[in-house]
N, CA, C and O of each residue as an XYZ file, in Angstrom:
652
protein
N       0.839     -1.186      0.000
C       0.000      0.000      0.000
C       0.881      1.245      0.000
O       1.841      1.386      0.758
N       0.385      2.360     -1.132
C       1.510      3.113     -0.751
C       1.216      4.158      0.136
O       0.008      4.181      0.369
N       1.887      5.094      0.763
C       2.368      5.980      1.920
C       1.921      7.260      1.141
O       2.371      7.676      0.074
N       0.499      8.016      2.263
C       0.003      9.293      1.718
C       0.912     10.247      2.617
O       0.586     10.545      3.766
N       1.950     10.651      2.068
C       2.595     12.320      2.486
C       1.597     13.128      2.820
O       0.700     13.486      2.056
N       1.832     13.701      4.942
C       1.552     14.413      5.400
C       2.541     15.740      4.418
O       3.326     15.444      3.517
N       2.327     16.771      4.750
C       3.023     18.037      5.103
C       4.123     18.247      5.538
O       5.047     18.695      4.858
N       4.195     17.935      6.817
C       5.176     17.883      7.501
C       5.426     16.046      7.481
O       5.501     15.484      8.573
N       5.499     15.512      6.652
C       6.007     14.647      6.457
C       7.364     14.319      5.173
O       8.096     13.361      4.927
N       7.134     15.947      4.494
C       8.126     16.331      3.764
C       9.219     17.058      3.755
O       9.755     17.823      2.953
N       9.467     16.617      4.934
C      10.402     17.895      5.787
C      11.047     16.931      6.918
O      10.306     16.111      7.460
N      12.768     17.033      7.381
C      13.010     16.534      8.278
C      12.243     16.536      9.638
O      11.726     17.528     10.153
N      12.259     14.566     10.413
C      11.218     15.220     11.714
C      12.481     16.371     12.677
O      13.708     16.469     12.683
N      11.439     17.013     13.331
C      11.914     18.064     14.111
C      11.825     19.477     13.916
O      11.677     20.292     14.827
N      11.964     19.856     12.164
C      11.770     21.132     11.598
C      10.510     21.320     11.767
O       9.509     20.605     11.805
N      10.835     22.831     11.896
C       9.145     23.974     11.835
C       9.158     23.822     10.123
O       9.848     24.474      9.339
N       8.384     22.981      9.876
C       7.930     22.829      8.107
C       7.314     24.619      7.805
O       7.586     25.420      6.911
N       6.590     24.691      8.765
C       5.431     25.788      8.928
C       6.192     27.553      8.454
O       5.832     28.498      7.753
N       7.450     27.206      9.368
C       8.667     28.677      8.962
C       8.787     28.629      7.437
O       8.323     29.406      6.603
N       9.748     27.188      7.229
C      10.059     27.064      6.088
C       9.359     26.904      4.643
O       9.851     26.705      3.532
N       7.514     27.127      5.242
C       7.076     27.045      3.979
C       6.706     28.733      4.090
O       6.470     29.160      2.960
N       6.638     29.367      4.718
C       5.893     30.598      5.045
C       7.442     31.105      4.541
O       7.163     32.182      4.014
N       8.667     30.965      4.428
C       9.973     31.707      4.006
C       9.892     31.695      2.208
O       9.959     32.696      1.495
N       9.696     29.948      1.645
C       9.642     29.585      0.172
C       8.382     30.844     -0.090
O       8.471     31.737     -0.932
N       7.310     30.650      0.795
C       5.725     31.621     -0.237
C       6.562     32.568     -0.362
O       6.953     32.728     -1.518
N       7.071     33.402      0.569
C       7.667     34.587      0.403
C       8.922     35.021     -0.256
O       9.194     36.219     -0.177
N       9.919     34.049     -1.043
C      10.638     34.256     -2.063
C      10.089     34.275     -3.230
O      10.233     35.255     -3.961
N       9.071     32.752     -3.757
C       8.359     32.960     -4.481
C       7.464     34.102     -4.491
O       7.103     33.970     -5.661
N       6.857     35.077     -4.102
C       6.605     36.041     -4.312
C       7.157     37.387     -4.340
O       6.564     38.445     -4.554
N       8.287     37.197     -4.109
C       9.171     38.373     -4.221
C       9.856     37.918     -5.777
O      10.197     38.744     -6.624
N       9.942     36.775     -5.895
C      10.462     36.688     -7.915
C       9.349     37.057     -8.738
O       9.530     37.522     -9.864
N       8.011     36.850     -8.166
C       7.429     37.216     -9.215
C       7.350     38.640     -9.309
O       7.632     39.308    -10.304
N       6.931     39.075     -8.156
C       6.672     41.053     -7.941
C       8.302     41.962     -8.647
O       8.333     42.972     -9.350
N       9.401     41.183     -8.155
C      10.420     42.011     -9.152
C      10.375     41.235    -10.300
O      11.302     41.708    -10.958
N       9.949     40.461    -10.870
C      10.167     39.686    -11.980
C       8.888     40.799    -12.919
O       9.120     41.424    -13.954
N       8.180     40.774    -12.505
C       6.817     41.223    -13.445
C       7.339     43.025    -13.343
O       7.388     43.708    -14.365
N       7.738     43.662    -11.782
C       7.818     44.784    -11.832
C       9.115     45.602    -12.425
O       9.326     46.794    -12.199
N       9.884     44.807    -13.166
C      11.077     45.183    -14.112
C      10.660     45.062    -14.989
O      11.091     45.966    -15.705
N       9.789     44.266    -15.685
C       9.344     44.445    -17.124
C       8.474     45.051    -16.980
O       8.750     45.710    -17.982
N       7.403     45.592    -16.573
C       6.265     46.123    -16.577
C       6.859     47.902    -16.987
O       6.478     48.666    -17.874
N       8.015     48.092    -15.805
C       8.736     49.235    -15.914
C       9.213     49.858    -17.174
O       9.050     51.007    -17.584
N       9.892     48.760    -17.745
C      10.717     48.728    -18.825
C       9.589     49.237    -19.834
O       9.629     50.229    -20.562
N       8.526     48.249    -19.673
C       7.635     48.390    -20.659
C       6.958     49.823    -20.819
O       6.972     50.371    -21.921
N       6.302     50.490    -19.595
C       5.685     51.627    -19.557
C       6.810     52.426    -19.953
O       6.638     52.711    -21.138
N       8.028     52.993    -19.467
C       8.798     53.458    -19.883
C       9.221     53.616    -21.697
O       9.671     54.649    -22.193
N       8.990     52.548    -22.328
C       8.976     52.536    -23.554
C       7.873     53.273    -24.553
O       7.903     53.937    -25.589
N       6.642     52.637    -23.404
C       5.826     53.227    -23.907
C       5.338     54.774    -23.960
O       4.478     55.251    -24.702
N       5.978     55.312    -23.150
C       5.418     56.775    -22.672
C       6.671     57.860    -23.751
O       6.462     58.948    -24.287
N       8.030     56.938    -23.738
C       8.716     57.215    -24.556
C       8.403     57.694    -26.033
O       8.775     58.718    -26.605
N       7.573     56.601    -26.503
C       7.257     56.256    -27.794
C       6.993     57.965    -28.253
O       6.624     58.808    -27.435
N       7.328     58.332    -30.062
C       6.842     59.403    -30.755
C       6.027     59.235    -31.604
O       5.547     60.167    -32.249
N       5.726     58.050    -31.760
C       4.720     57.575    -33.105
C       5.683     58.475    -34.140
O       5.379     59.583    -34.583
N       6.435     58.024    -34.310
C       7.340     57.783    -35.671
C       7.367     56.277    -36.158
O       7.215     55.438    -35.270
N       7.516     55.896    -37.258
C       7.404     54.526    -37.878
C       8.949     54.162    -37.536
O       9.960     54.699    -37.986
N       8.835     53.075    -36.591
C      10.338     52.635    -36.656
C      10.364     51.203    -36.160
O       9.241     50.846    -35.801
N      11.429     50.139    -36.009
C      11.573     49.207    -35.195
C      11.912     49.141    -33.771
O      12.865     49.775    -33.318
N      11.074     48.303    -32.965
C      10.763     48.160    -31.504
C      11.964     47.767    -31.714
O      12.473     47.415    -32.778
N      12.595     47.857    -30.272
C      13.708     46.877    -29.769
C      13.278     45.554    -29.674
O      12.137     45.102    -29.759
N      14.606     44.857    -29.440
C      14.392     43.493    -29.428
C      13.940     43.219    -27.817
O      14.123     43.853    -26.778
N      13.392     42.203    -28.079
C      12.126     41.541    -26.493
C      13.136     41.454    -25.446
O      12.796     41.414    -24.264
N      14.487     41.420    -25.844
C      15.822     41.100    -24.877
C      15.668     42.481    -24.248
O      15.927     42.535    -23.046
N      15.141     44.053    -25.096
C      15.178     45.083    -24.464
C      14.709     44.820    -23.096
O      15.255     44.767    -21.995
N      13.653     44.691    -23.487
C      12.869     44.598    -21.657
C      12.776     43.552    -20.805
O      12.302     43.660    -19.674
N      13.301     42.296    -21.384
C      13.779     41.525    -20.176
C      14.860     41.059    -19.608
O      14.825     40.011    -18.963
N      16.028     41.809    -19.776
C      17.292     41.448    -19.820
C      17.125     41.954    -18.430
O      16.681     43.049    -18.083
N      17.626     40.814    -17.574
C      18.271     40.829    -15.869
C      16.838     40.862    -15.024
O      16.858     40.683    -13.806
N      15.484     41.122    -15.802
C      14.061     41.015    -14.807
C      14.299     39.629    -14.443
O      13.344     39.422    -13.695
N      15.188     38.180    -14.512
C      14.354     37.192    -13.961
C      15.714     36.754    -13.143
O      16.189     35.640    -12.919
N      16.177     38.161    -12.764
C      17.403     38.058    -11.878
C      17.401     37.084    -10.309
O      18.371     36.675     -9.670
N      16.051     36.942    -10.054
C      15.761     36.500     -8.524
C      15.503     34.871     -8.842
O      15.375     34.060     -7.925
N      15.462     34.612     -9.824
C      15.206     33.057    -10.257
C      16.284     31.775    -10.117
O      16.171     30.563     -9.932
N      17.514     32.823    -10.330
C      18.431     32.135     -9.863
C      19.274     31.637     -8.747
O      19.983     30.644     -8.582
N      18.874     32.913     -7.877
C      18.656     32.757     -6.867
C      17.728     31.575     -5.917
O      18.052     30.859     -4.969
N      16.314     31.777     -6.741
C      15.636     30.372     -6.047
C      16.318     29.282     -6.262
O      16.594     28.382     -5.469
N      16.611     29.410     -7.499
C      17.278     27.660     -7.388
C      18.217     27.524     -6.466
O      18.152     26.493     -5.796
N      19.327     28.494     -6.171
C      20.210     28.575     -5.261
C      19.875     27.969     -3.493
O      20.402     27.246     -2.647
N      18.423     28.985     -3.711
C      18.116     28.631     -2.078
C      17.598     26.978     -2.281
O      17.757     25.983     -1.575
N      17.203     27.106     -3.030
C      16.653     25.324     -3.123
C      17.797     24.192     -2.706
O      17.996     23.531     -1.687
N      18.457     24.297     -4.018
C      20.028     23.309     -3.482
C      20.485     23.595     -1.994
O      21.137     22.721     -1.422
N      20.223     24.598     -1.435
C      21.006     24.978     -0.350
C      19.883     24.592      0.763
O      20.334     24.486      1.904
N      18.390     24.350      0.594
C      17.493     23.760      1.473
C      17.816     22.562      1.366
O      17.982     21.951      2.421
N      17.937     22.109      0.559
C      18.314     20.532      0.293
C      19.736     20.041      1.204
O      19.820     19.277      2.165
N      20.637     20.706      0.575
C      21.643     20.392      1.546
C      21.078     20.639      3.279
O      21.048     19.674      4.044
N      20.792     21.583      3.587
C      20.223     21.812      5.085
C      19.685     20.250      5.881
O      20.117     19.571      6.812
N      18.325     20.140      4.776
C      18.074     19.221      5.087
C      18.276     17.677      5.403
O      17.732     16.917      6.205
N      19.381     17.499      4.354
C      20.499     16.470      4.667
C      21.114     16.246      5.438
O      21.332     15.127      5.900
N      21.757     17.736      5.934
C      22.663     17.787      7.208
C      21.821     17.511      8.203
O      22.158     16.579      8.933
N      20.790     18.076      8.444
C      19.920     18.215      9.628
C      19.868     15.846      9.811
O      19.209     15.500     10.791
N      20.267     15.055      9.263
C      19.839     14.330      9.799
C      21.339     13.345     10.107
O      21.315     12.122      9.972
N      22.485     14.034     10.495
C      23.659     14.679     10.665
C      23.771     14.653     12.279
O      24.665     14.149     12.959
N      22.803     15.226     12.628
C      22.629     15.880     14.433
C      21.511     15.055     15.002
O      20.409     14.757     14.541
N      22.054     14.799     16.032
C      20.856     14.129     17.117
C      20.980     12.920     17.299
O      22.083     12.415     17.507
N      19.446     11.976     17.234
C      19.452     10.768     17.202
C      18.970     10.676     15.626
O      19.000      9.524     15.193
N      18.492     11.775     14.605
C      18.581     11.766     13.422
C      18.826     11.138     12.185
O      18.328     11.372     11.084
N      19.848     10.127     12.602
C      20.650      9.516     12.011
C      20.643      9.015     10.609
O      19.988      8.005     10.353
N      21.169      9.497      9.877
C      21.221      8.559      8.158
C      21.440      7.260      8.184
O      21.167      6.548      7.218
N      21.895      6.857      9.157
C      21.991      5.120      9.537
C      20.225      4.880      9.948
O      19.847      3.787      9.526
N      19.854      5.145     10.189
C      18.285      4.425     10.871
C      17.686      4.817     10.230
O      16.639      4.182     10.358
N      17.484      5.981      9.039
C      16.832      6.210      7.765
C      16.616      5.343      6.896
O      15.589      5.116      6.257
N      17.916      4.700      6.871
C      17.885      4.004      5.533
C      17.239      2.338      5.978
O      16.992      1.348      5.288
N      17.157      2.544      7.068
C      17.380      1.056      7.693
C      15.846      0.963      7.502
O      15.525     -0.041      6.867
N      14.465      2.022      8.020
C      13.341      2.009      7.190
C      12.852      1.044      6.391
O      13.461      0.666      5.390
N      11.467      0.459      6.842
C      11.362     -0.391      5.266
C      10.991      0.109      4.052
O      10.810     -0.706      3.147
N      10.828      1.356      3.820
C      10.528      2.409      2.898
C      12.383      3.383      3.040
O      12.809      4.264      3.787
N      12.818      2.807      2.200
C      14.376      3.504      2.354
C      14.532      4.802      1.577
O      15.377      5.663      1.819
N      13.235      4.855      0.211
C      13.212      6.471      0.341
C      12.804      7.528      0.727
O      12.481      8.509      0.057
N      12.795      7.358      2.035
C      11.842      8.205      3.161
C      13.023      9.244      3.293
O      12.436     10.326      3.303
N      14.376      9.490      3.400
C      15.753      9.668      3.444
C      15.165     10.628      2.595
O      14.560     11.519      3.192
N      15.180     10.699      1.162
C      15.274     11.510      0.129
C      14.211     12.077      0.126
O      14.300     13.305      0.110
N      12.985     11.560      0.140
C      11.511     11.992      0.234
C      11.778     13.518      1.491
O      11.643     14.720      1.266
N      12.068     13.008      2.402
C      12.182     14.219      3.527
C      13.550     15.535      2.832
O      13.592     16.765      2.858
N      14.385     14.580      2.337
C      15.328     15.692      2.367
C      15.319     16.508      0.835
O      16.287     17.194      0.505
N      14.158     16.352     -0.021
C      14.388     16.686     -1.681
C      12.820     17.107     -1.980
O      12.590     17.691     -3.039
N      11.711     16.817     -1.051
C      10.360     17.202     -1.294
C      10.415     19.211     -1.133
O       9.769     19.800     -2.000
N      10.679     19.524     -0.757
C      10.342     20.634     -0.015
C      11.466     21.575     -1.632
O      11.184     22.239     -2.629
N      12.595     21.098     -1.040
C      13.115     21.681     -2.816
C      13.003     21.911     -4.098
O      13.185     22.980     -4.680
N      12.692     20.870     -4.544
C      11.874     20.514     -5.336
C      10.830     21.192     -5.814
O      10.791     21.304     -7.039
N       9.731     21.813     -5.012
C       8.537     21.745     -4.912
C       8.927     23.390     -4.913
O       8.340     24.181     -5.652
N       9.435     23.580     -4.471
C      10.192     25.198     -4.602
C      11.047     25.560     -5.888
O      11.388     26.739     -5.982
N      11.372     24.817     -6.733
C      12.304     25.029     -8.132
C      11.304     24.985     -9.432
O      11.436     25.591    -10.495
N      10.026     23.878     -8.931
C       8.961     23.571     -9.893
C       8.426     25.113     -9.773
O       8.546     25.875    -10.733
N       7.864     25.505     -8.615
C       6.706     26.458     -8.393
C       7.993     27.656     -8.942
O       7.546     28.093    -10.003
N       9.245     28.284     -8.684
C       9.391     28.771     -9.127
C       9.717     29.154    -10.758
O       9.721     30.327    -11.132
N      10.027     27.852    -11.811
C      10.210     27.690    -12.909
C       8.915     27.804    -13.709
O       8.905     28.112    -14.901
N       7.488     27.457    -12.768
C       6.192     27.668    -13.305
C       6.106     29.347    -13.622
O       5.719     29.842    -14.680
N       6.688     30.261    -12.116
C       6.385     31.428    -12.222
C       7.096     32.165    -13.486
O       6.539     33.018    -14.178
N       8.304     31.731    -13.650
C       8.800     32.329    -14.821
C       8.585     31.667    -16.483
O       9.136     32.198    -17.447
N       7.967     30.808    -16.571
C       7.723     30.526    -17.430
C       6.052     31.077    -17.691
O       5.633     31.129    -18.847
N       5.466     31.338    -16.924
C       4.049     32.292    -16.777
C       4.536     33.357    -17.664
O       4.380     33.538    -18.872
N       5.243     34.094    -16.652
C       6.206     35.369    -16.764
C       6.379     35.920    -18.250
O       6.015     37.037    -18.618
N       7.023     34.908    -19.081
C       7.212     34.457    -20.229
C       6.625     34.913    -21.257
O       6.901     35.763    -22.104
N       5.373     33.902    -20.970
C       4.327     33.681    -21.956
C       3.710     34.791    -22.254
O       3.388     35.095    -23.403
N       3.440     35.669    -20.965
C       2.453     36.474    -20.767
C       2.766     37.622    -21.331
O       1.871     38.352    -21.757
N       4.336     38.030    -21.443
C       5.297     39.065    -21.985
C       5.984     38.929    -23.459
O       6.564     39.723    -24.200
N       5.681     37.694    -23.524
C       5.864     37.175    -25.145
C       4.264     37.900    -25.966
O       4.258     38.446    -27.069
N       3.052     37.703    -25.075
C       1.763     37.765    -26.208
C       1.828     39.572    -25.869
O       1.368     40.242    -26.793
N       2.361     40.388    -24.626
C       2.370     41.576    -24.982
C       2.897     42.355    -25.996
O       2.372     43.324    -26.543
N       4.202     41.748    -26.245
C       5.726     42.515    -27.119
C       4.873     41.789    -28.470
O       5.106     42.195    -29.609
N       4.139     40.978    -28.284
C       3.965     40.594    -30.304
C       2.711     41.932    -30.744
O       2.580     42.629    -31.750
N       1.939     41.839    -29.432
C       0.708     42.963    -29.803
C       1.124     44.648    -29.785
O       0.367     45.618    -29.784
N       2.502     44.601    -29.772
C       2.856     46.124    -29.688
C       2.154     47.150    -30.821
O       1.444     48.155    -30.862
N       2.828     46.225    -31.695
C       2.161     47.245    -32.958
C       0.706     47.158    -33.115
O       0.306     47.744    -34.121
N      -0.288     46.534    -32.333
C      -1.370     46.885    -32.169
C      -1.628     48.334    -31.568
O      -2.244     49.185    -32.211
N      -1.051     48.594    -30.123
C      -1.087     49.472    -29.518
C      -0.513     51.174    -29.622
O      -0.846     52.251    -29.127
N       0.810     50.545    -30.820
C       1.590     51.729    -30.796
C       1.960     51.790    -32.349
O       3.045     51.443    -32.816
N       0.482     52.470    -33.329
C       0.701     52.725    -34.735
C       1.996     52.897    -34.894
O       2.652     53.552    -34.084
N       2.562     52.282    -36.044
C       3.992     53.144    -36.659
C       5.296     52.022    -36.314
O       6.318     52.090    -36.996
N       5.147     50.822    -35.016
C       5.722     50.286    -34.432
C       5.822     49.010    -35.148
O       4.801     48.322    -35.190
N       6.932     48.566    -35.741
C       7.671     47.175    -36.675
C       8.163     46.586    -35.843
O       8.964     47.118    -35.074
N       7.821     45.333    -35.769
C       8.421     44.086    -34.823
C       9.682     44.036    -35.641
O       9.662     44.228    -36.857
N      10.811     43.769    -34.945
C      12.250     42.944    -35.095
C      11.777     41.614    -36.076
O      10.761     40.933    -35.934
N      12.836     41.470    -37.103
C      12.331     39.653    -37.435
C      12.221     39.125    -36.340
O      11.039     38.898    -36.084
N      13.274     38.657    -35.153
C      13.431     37.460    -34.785
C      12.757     37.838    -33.533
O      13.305     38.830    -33.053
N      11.838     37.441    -32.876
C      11.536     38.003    -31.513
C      11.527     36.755    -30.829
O      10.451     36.351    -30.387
N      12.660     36.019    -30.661
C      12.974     35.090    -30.039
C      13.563     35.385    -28.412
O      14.336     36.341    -28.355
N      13.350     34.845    -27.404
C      13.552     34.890    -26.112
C      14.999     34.199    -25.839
O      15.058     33.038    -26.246
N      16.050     34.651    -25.289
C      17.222     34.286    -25.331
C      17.501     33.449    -23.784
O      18.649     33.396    -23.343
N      16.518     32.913    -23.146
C      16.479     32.559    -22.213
C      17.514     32.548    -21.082
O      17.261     33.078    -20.001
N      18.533     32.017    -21.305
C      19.728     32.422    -20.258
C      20.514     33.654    -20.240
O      21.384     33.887    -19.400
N      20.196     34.399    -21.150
C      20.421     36.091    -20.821
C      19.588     36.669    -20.429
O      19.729     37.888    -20.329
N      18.163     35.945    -19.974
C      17.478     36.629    -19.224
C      17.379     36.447    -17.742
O      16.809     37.220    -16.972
N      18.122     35.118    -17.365
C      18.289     34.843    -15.579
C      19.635     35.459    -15.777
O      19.707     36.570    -15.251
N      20.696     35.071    -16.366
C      22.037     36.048    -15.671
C      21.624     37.498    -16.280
O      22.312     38.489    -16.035
């Protein structure tokens, strides 16, 4: 039969799961609010700019180059929860010896890789939202702003947009 994961069953025993999920909501929402509020910037800024002269928009790299600066960061904190959590069974009576010994031996990884995980997905969802949503704005420009020629290539350069 298999094993329904509590909550705090994804998390070393002993940790406040409760801190550490109330810390992840709150990174994840700080990537998205500077993630959305650097392009949004970029964007109004362009726009208020604009002379309605006929010319070519910048390329989509204009306005998102360095907005998905905090993304890399999540992953960072992730690997680095992960490790935490590893260590944490390091101290005490904790032990990685009596983990494994379990008749469910990936209870070990389950505790120490759920919580990470689950924080790299939710943040890779947010920027790939991010994305999409800023890809269907920059194509409708020249809807909004007569006179305005898309670039040929309005391709997303993806890793010049996290570093």
């Amino acid at each position: 039969m298999k094993k329904k994961y509590r909550l705090k069953d994804l998390f070393p025993p002993g940790t406040d799961y409760r801190t550490i999920i109330i810390i992840m909501t709150g990174i994840l929402l700080a990537l998205f609010a500077y993630s959305y509020g650097t392009i949004q910037n970029r964007f109004e800024e362009y726009v208020r700019s604009y002379d309605f002269i006929i010319r070519t928009a910048p390329d989509i790299m204009y306005f998102l180059d360095g907005s998905l600066g905090l993304y890399q960061y999540c992953l960072e904190g992730a690997i680095l929860l992960a490790i935490r959590n590893y260590c944490s069974f390091l101290r005490q009576s904790k032990s990685i010896y009596l983990m494994k010994r379990l008749p469910d031996q990936k209870e070990l990884y389950v505790r120490c890789l759920a919580g990470p995980v689950i924080v790299a997905v939710l943040a890779t969802l947010i920027v790939v939202t991010l994305l999409l949503w800023f890809r269907s704005v920059y194509l409708n420009l020249p809807k909004t702003l007569p006179g305005l020629i898309l670039p040929e290539y309005q391709g997303i350069d993806f890793w010049r947009t996290i570093l």
